[in-house]
N, C-alpha and C positions, 0 to 999 in steps of 0.2 A: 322781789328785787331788794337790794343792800340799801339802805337810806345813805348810807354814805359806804366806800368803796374799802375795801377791809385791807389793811395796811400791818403788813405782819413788820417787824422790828424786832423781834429775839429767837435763837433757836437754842433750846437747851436737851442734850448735851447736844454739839453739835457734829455728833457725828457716832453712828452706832450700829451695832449687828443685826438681821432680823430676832423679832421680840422686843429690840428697845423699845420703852415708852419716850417718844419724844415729845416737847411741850414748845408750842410757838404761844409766842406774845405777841402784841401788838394791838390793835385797833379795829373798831366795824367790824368785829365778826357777827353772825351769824346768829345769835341770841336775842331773842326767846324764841329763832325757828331755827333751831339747828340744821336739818334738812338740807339749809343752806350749802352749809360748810363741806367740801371735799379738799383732801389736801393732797396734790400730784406726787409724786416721786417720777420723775422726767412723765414717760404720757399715762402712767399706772395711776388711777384714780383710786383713792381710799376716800369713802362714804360713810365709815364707820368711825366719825369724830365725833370726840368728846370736848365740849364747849360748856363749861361751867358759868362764864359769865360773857360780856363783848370784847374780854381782853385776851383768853386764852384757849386754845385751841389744845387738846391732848389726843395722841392719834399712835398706835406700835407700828415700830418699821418694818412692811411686808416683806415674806423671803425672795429677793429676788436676787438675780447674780449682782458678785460683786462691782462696786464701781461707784461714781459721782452722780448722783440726782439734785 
């Protein structure tokens, strides 16, 4: 469980093709158990986050069809 509740605050770039690396900011992540961290694209669960420290989350955008997540 999250000692406190992970509060994302940035997305960079905010908007990208399958392959981008996108990086979200923010707060409470999931460090030093990464495990934690999954990041949605609408109900598409990616598990395969990269989490350097509690503030930022690095994850490529899956190929899926185009549109809004």
């Amino acid at each position: 469980m999250f000692s406190t509740a992970p509060r994302p605050l940035g997305l960079s770039p905010g908007s990208g093709a399958p392959g981008t690396i996108l990086t979200i900011t923010g707060t409470g992540f999931g460090v030093p158990n990464p495990p934690q961290n999954t990041v949605y694209f609408g109900s598409y669960a990616i598990n395969n986050v990269y989490s350097p420290d509690s503030k930022t989350l690095t994850v490529i955008v899956p190929n899926l069809a185009p549109g809004t997540y």
